[in-house]
N, CA and C atoms as a LAMMPS dump frame, in Angstrom:
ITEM: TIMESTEP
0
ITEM: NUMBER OF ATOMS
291
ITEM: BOX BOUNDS ff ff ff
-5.0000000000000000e+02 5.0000000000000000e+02
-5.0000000000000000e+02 5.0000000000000000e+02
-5.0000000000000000e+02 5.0000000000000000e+02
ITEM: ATOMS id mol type element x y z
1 1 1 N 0.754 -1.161 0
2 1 2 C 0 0 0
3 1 3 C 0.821 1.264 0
4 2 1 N 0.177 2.329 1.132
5 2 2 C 0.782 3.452 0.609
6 2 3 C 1.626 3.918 1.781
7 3 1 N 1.808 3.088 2.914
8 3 2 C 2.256 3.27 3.707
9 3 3 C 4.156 2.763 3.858
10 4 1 N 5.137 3.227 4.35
11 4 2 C 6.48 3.52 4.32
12 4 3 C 7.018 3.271 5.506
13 5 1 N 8.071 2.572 5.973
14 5 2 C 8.462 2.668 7.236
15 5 3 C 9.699 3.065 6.99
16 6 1 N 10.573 4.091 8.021
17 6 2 C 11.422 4.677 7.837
18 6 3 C 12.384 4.974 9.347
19 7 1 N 13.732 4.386 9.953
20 7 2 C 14.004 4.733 11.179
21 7 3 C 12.774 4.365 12.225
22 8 1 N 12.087 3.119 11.895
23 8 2 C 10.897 2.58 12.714
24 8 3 C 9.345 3.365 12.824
25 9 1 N 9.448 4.525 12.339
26 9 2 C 8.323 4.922 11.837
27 9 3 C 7.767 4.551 10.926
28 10 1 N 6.369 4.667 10.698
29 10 2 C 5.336 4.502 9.955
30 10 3 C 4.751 6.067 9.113
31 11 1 N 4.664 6.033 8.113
32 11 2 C 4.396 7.282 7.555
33 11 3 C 3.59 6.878 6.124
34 12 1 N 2.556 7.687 6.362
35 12 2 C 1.51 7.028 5.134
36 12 3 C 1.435 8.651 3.558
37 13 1 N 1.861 7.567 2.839
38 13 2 C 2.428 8.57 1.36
39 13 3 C 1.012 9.109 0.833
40 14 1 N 0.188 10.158 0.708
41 14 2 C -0.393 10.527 -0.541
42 14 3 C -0.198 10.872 -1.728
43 15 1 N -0.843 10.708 -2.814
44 15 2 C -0.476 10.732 -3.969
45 15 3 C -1.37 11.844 -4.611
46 16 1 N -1.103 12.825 -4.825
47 16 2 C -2.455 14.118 -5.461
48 16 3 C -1.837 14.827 -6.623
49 17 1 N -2.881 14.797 -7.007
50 17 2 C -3.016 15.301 -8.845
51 17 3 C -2.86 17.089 -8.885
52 18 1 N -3.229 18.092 -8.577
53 18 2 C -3.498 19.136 -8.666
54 18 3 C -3.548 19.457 -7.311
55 19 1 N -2.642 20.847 -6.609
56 19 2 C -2.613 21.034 -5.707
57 19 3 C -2.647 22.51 -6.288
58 20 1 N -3.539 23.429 -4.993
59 20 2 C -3.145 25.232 -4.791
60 20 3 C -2.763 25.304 -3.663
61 21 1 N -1.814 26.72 -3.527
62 21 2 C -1.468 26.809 -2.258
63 21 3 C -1.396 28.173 -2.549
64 22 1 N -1.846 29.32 -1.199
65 22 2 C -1.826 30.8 -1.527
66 22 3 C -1.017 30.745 -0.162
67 23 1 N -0.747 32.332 -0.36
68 23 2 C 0.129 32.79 0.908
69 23 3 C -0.017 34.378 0.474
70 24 1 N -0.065 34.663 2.062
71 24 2 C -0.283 36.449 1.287
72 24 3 C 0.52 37.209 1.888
73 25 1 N 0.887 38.241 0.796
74 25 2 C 2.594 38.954 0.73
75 25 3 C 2.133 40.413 1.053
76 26 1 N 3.442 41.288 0.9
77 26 2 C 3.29 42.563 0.515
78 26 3 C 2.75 43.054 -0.825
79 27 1 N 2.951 44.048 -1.236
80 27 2 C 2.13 44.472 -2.534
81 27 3 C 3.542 44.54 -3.49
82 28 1 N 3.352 43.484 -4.361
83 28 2 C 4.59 43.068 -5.291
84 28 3 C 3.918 44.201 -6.495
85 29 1 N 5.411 43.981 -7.471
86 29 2 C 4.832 45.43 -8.982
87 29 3 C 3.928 45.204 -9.787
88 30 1 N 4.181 43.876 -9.968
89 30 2 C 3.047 42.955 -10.707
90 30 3 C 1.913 42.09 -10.3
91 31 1 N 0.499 42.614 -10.16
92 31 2 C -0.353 41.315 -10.07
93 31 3 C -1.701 41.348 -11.254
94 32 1 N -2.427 40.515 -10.869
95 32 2 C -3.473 40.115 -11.499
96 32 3 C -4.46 40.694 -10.297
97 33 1 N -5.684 41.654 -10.808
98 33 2 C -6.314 42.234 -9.676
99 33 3 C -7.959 40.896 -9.917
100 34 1 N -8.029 40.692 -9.007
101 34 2 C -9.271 39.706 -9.21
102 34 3 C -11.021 40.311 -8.566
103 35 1 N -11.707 40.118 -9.178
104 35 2 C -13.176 40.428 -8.809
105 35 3 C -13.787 39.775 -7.964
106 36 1 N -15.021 39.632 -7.617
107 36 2 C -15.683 38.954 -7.144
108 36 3 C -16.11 38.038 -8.238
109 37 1 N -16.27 38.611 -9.507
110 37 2 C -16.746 37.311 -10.47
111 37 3 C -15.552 36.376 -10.784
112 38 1 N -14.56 37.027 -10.615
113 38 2 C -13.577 36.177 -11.415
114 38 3 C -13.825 34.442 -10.151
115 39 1 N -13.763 35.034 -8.442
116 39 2 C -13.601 34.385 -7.894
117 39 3 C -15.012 33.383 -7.65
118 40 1 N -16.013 33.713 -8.444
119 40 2 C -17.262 32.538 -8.34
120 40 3 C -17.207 31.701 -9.578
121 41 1 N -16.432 31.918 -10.106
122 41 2 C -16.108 30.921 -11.134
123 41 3 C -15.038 29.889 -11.139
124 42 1 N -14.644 30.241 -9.766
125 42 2 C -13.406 29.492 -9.547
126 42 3 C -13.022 29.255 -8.185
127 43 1 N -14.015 28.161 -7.508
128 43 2 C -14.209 28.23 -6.511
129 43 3 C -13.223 27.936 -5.363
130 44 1 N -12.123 26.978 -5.695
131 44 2 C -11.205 26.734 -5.206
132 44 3 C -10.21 27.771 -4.991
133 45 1 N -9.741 28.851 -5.747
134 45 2 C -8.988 30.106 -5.696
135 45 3 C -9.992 31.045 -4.639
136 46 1 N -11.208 30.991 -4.34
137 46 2 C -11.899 31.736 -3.596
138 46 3 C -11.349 31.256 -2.265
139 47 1 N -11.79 29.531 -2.168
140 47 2 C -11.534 29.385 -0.508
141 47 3 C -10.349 29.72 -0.112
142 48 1 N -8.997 29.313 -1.103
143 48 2 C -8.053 29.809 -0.881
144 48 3 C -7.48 31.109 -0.389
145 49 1 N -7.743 32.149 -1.26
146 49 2 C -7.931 33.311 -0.617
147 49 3 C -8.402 33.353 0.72
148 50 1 N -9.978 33.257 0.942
149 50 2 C -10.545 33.492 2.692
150 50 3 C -9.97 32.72 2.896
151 51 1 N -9.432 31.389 2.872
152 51 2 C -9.288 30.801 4.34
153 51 3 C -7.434 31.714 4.74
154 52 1 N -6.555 32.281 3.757
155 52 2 C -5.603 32.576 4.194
156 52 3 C -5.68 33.528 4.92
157 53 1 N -6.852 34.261 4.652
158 53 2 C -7.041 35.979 5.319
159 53 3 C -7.861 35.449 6.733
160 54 1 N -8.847 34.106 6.92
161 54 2 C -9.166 34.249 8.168
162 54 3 C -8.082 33.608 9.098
163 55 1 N -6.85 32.624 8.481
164 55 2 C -6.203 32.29 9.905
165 55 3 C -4.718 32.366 9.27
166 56 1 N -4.674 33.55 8.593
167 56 2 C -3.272 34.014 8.332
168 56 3 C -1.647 32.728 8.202
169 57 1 N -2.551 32.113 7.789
170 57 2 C -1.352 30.852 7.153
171 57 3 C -1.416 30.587 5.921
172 58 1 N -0.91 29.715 5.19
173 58 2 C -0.081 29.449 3.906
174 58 3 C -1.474 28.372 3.959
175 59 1 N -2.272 28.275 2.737
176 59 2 C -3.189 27.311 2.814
177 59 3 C -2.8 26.149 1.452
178 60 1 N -2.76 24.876 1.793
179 60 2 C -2.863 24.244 0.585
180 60 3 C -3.695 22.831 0.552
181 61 1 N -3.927 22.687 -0.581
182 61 2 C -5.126 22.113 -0.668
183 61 3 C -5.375 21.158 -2.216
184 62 1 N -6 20.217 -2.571
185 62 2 C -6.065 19.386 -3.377
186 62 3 C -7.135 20.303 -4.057
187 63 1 N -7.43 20.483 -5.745
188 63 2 C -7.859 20.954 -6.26
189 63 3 C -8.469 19.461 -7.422
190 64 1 N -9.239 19.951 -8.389
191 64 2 C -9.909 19.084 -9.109
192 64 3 C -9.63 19.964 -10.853
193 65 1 N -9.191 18.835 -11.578
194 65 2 C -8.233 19.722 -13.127
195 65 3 C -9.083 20.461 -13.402
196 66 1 N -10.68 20.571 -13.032
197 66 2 C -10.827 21.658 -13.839
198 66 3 C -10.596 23.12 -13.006
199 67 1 N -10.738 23.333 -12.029
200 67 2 C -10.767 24.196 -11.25
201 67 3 C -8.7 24.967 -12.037
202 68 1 N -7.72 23.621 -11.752
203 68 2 C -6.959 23.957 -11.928
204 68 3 C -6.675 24.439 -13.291
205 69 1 N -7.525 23.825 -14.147
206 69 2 C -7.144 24.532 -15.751
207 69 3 C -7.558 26.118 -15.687
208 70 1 N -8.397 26.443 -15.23
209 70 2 C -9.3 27.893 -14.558
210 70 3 C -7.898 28.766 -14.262
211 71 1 N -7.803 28.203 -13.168
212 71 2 C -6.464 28.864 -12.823
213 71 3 C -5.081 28.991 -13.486
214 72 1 N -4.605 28.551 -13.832
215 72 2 C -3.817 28.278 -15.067
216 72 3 C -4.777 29.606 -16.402
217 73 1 N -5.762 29.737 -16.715
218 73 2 C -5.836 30.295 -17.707
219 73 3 C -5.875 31.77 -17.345
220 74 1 N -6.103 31.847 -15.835
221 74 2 C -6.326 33.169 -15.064
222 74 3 C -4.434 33.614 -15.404
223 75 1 N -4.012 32.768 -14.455
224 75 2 C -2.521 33.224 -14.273
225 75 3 C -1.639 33.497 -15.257
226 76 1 N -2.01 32.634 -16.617
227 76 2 C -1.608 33.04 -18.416
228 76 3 C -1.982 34.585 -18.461
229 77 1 N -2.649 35.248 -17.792
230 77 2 C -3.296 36.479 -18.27
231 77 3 C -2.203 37.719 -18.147
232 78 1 N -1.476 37.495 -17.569
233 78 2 C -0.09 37.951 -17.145
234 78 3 C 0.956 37.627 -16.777
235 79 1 N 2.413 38.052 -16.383
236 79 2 C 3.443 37.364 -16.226
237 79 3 C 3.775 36.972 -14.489
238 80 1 N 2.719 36.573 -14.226
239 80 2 C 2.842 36.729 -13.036
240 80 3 C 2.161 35.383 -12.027
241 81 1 N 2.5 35.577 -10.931
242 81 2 C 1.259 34.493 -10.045
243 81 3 C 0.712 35.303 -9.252
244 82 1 N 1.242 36.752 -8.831
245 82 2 C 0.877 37.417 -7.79
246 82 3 C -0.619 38.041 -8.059
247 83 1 N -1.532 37.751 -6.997
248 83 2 C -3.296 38.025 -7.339
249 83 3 C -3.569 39.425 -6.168
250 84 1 N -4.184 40.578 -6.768
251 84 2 C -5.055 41.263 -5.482
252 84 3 C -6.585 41.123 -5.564
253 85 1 N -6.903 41.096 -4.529
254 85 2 C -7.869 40.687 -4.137
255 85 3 C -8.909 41.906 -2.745
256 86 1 N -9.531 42.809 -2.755
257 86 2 C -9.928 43.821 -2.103
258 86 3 C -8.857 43.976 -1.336
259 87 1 N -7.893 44.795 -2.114
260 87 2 C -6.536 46.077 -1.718
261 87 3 C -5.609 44.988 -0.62
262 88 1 N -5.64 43.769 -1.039
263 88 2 C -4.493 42.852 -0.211
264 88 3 C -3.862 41.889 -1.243
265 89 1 N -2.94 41.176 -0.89
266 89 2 C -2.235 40.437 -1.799
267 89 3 C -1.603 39.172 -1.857
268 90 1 N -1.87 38.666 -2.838
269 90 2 C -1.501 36.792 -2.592
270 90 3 C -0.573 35.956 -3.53
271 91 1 N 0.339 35.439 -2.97
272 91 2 C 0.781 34.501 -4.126
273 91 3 C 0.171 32.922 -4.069
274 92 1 N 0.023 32.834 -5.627
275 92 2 C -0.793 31.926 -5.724
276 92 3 C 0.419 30.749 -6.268
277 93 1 N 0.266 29.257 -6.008
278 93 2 C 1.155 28.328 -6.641
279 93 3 C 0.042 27.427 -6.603
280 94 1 N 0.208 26.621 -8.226
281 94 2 C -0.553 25.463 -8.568
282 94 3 C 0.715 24.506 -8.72
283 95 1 N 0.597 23.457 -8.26
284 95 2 C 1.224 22.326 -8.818
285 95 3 C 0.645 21.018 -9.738
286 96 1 N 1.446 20.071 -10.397
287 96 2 C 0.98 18.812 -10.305
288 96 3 C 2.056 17.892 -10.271
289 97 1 N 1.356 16.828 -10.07
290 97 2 C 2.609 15.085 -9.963
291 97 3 C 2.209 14.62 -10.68
C-alpha cells in the first residue's frame, strides 16, 4: 500500500493530482487584480484566498483539473502568479505530480 516505514516509523504517502497553495505577501509590482466574479467561477482560488485571510497561514489544498485549468488560464493572463484581491495580496502556486 501506501504506507512507508522509515528509522521505525510509519508514515503514510499521498499521492495528489493538482494542488493550490496561496500565501499572502506585501504588494509586489506585478499582479493580477481579481473580482468577485472572477472568484465565483473558480471556486477553489476563492476558498483559498478566505481561508488565508481568516487564519493568516499558507493554505494548501487538493484541487480538481478543472478548477486547476481555470487557474492556469487566469494566471496566463499575465506574467505573473501574484493576485489582489480587495486592496491585499496573494501569491498563488498550482502544482501537479
Amino acid at each position: 500500500g501506501n504506507l512507508v516505514r522509515l528509522d521505525g516509523k510509519c508514515y503514510r504517502i499521498q499521492y495528489i493530482d493538482y494542488l493550490i497553495s496561496a500565501i499572502r505577501i506585501c504588494k509586489p509590482s506585478i499582479y493580477i487584480e481579481l473580482t468577485d466574479d472572477d472568484l465565483s467561477e473558480i471556486p477553489a482560488l476563492k476558498i483559498a484566498i478566505e481561508t488565508v485571510e481568516s487564519t493568516n497561514k499558507t493554505y494548501r489544498k487538493e484541487i480538481s483539473r478543472e478548477e486547476y485549468d481555470k487557474i492556469v488560464r487566469l494566471l496566463q493572463t499575465r506574467p505573473t502568479n501574484y493576485v489582489k484581491y480587495k486592496e491585499k495580496y496573494y501569491i498563488i502556486y498550482i502544482n501537479t505530480w
